[in-house]
VEXMARMI-704349 format. One record per residue: x, y, z of N, C-alpha, C, O in turn. Coordinates in steps of 0.05 Angstrom, whole numbers, padded with zeros to 5 digits, always signed. Each point is the difference from the previous one (the first is absolute). Example, Ala and Ser with C-alpha at 12.3 -4.5 7.8 and 13.67 -1.06 7.14 Angstrom:
% VEXMARMI-704349
nc1->+00264 nc2->-00114 nc3->+00156 cac1->-00018 cac2->+00024 cac3->+00000 cc1->+00018 cc2->+00024 cc3->+00000 oc1->+00021 oc2->+00000 oc3->+00013 $
nc1->-00028 nc2->+00021 nc3->-00027 cac1->+00016 cac2->+00024 cac3->+00001 cc1->-00015 cc2->+00022 cc3->+00014 oc1->+00010 oc2->+00022 oc3->+00004 $
This chain:
% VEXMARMI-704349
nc1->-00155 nc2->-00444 nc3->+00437 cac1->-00029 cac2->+00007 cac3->+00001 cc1->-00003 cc2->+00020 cc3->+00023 oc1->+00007 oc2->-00005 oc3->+00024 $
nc1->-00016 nc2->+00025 nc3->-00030 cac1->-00013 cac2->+00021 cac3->+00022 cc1->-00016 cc2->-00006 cc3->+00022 oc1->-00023 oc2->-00008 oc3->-00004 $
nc1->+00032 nc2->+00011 nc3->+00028 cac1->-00026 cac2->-00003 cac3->+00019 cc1->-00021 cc2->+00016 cc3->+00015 oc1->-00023 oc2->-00005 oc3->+00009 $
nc1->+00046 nc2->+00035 nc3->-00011 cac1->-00023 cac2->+00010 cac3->+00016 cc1->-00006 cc2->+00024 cc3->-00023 oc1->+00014 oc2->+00004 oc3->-00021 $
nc1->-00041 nc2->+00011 nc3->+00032 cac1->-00010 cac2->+00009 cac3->-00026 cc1->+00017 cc2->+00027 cc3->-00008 oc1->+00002 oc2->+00005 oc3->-00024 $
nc1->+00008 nc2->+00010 nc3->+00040 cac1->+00018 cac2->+00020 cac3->-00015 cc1->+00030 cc2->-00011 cc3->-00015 oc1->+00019 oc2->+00012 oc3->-00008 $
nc1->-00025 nc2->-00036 nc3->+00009 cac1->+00027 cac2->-00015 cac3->-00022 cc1->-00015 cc2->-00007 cc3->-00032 oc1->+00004 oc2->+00003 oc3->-00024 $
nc1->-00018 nc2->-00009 nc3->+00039 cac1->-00022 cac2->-00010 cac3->-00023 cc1->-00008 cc2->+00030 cc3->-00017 oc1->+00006 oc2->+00002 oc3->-00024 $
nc1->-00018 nc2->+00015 nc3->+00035 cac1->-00002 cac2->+00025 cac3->-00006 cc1->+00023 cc2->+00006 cc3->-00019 oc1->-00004 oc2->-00007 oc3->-00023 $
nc1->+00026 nc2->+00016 nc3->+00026 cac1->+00023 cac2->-00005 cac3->-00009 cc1->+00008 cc2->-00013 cc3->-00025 oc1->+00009 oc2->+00012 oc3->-00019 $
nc1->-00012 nc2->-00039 nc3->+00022 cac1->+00003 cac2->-00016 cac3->-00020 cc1->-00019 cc2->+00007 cc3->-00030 oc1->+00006 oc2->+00000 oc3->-00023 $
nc1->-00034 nc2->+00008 nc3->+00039 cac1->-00015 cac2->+00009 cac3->-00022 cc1->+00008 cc2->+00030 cc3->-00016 oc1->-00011 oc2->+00006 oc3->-00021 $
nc1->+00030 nc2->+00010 nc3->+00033 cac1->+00002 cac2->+00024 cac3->+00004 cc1->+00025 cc2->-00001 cc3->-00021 oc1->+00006 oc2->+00021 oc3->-00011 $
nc1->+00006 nc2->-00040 nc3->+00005 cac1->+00032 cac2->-00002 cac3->-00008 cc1->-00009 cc2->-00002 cc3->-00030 oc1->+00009 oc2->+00012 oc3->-00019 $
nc1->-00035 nc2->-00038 nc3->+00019 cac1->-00009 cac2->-00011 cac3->-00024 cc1->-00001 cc2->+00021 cc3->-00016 oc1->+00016 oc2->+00003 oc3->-00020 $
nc1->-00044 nc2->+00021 nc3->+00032 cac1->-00007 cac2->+00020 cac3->-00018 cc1->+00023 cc2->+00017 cc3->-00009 oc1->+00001 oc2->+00006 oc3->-00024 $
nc1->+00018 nc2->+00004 nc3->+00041 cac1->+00029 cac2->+00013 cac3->-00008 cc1->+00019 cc2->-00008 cc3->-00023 oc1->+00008 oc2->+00015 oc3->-00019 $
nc1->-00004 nc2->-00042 nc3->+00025 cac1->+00009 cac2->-00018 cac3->-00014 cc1->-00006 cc2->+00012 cc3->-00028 oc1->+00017 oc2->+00012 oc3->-00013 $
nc1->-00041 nc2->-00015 nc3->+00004 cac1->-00015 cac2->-00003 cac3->-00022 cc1->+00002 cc2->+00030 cc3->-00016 oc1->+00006 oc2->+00003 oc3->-00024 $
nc1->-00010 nc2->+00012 nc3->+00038 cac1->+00001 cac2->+00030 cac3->-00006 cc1->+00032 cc2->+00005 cc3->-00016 oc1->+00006 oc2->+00010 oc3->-00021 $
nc1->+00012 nc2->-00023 nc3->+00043 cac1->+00026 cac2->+00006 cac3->-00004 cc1->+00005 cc2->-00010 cc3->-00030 oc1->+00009 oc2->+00012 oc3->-00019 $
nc1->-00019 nc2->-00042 nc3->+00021 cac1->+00009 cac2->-00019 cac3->-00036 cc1->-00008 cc2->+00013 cc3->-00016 oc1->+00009 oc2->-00005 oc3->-00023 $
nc1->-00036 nc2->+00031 nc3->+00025 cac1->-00007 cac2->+00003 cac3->-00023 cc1->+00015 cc2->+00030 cc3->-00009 oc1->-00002 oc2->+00012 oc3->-00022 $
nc1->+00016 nc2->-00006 nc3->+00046 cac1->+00009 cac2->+00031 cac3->-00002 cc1->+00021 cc2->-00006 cc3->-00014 oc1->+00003 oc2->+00011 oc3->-00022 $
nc1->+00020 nc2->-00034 nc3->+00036 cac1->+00033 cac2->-00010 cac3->-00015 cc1->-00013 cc2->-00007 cc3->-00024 oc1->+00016 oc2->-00001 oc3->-00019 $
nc1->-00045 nc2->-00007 nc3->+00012 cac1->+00010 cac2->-00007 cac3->-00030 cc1->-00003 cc2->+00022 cc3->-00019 oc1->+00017 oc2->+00005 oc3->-00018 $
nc1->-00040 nc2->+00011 nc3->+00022 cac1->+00000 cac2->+00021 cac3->-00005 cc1->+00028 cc2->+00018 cc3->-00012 oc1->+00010 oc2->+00011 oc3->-00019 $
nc1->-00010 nc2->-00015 nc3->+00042 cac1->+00039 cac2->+00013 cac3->-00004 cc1->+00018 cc2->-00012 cc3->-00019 oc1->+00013 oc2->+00013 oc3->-00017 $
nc1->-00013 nc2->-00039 nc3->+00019 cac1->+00023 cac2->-00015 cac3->-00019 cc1->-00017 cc2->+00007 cc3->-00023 oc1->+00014 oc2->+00016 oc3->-00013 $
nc1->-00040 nc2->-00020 nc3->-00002 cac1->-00006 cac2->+00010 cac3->-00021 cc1->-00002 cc2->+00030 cc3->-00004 oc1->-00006 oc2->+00009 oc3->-00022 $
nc1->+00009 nc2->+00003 nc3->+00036 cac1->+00008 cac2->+00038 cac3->-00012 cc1->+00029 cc2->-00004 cc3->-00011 oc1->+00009 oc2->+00007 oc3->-00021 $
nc1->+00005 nc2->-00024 nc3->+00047 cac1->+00033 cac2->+00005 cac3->-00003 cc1->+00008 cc2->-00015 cc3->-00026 oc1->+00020 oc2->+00010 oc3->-00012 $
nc1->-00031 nc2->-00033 nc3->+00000 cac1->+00002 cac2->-00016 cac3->-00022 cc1->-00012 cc2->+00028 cc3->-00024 oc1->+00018 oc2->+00011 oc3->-00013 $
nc1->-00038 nc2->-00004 nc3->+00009 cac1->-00016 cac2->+00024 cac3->-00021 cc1->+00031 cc2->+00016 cc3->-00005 oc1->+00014 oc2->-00001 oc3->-00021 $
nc1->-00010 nc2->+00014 nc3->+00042 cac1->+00017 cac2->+00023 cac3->-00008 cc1->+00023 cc2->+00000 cc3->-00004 oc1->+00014 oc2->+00020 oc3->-00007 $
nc1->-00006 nc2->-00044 nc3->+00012 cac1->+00020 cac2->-00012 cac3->-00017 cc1->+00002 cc2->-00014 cc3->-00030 oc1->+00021 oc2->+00001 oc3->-00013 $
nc1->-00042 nc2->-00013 nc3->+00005 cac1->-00011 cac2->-00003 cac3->-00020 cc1->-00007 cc2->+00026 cc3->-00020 oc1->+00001 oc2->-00001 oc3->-00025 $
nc1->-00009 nc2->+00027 nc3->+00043 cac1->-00008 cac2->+00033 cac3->-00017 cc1->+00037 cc2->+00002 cc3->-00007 oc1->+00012 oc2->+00002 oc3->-00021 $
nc1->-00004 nc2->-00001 nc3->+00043 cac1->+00040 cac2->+00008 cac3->-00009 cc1->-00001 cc2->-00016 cc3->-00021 oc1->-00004 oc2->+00013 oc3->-00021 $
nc1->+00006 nc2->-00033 nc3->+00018 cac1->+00009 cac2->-00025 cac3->-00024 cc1->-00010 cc2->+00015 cc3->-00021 oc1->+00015 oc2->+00014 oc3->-00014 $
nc1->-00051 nc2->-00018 nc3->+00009 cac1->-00008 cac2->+00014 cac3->-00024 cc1->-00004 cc2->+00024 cc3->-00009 oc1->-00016 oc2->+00004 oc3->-00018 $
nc1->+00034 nc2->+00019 nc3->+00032 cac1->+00004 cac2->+00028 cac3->-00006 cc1->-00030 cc2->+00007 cc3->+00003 oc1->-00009 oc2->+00013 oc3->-00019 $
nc1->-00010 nc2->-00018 nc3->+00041 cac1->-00039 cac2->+00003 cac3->-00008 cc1->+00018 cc2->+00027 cc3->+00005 oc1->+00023 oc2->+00006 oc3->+00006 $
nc1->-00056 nc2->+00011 nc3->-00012 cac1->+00006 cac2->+00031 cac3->-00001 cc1->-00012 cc2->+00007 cc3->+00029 oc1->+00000 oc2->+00023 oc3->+00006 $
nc1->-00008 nc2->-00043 nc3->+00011 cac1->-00016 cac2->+00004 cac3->+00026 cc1->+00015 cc2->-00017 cc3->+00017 oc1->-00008 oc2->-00015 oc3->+00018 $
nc1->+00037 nc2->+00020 nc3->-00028 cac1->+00012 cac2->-00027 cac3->+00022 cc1->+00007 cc2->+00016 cc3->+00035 oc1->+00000 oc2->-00012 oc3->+00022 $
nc1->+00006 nc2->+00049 nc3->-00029 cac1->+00008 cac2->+00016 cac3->+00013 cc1->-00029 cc2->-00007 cc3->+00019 oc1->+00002 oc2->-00013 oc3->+00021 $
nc1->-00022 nc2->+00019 nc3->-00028 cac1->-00031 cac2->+00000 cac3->+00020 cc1->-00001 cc2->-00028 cc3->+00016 oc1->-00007 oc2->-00005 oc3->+00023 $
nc1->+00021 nc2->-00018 nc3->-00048 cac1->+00000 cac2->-00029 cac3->+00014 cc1->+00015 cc2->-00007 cc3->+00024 oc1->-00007 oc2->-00014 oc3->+00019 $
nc1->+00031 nc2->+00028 nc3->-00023 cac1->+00026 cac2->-00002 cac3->+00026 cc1->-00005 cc2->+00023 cc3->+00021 oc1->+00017 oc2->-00001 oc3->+00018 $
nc1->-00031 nc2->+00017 nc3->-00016 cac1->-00010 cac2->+00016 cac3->+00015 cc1->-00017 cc2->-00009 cc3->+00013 oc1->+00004 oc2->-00001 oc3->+00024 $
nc1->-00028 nc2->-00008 nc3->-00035 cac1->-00018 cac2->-00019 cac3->+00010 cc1->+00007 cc2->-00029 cc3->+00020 oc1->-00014 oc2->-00004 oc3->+00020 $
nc1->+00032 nc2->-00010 nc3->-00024 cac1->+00016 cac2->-00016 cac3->+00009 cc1->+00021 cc2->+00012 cc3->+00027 oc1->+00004 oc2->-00011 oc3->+00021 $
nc1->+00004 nc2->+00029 nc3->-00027 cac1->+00015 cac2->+00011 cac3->+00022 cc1->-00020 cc2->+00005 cc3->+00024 oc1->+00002 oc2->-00004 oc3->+00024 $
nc1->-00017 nc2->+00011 nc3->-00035 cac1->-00020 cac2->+00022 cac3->+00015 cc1->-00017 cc2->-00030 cc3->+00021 oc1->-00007 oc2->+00003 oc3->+00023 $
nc1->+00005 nc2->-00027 nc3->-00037 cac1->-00015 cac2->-00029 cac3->+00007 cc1->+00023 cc2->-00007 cc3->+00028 oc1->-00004 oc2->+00003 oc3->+00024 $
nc1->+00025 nc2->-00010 nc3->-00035 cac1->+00026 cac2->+00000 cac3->+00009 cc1->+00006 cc2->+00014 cc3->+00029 oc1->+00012 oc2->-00012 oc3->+00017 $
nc1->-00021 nc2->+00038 nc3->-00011 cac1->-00006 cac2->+00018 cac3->+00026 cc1->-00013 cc2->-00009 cc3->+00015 oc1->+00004 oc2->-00012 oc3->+00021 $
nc1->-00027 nc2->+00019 nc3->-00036 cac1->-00028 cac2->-00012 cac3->+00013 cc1->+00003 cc2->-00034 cc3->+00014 oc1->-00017 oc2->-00007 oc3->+00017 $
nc1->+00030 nc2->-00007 nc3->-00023 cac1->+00011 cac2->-00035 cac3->+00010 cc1->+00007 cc2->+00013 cc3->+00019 oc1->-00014 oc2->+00006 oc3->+00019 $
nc1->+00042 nc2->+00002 nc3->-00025 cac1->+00020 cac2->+00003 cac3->+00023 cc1->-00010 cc2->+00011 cc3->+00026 oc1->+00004 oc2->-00011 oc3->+00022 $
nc1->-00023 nc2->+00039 nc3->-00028 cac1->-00008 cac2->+00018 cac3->+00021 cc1->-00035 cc2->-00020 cc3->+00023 oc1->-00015 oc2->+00006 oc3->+00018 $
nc1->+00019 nc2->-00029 nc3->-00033 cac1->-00024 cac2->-00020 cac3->+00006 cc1->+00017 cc2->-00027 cc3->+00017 oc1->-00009 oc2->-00017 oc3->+00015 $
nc1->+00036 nc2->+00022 nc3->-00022 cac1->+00011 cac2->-00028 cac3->+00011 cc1->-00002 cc2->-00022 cc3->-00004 oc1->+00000 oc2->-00021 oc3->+00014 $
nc1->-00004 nc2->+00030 nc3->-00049 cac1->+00006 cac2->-00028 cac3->-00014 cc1->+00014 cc2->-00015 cc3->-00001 oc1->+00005 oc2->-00022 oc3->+00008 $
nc1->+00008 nc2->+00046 nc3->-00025 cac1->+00036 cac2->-00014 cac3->-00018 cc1->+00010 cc2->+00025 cc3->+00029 oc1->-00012 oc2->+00015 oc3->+00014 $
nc1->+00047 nc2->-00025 nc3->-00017 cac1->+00015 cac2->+00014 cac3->+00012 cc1->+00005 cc2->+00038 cc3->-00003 oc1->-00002 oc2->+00008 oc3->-00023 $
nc1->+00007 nc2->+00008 nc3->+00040 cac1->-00001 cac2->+00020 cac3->-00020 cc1->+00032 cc2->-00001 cc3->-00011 oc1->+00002 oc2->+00017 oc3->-00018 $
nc1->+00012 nc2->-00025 nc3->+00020 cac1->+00031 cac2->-00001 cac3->-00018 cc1->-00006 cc2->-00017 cc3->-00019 oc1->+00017 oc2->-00002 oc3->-00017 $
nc1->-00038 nc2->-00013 nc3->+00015 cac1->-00005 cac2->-00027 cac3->-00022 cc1->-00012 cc2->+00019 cc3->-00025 oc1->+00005 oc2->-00003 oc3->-00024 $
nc1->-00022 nc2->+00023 nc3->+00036 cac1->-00021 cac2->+00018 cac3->-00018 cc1->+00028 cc2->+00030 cc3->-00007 oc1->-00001 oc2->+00014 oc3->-00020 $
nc1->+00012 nc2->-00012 nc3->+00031 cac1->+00025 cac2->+00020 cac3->-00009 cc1->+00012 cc2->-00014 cc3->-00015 oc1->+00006 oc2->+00013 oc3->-00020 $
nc1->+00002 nc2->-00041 nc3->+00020 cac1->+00017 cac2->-00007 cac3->-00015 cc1->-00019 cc2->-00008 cc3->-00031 oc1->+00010 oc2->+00001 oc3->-00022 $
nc1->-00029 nc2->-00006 nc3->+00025 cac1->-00016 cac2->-00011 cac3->-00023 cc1->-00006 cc2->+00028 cc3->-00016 oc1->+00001 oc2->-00002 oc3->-00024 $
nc1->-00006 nc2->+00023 nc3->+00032 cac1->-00004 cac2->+00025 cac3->-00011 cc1->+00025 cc2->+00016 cc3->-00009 oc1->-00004 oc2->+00020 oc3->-00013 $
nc1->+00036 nc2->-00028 nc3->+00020 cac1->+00020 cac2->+00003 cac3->-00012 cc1->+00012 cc2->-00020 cc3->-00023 oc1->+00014 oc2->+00010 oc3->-00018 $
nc1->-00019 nc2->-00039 nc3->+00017 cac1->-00004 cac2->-00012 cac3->-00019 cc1->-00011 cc2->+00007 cc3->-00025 oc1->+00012 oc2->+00007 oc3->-00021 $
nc1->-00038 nc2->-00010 nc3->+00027 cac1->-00023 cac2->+00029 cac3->-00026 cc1->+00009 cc2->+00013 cc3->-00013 oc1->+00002 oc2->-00002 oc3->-00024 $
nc1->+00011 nc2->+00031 nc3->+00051 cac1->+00014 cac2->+00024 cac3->-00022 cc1->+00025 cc2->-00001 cc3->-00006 oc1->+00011 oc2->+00022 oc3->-00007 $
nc1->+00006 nc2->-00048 nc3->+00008 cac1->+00026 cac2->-00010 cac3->-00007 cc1->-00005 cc2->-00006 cc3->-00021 oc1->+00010 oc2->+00014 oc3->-00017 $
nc1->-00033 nc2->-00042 nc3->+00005 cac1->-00005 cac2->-00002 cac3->-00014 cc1->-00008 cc2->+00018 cc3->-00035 oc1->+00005 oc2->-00005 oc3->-00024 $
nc1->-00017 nc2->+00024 nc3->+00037 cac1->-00022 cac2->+00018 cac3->-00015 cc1->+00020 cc2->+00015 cc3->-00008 oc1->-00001 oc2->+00007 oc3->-00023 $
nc1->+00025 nc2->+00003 nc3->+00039 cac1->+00013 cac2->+00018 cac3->-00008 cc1->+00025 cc2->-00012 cc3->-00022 oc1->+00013 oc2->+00015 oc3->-00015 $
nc1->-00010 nc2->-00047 nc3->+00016 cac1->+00020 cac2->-00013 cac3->-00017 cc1->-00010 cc2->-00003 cc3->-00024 oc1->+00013 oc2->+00002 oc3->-00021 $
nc1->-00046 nc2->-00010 nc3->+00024 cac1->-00013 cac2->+00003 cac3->-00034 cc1->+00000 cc2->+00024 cc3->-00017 oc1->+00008 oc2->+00003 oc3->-00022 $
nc1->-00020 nc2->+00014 nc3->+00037 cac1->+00011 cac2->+00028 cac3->-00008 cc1->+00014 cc2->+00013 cc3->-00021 oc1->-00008 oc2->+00013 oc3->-00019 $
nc1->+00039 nc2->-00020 nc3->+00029 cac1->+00010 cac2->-00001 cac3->-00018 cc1->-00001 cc2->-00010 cc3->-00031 oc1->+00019 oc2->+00003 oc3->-00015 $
């Protein structure tokens, strides 16, 4: 328990962060789930979908979400992916 008030301050301060952050990672895991799902079903907007996702993917990293090698590696995954369906 917090005692003095800039802990407390703090504590309240982590809450609201907290919260922002769960909704950004999920965010993210559902783009990164979509455009993998657009690869699978050949969509004709899968290119705009994984772009879009990459682009989500930055924006984390450059926020200090996710890791930025976590967001490099997740955006090489994608076009590993994208490029094996492809074929």
């Amino acid at each position: 328990m917090a005692h003095s008030n800039q802990a407390k301050k703090r504590v309240r301060q982590n809450i609201k962060v907290e919260e922002q952050n769960r909704s950004i990672k999920s965010r993210l895991s559902t783009l990164i789930k979509s455009a993998f799902d657009a690869i699978d079903n050949k969509d004709d907007n899968a290119n705009n979908i994984v772009r879009s996702a990459q682009s989500y993917i930055d924006r984390a990293a450059k926020k200090n979400i996710i890791h930025k090698n976590k967001a490099s590696r997740t955006k090489a995954r994608i076009d590993k992916y994208q490029k094996r369906t492809e074929d």
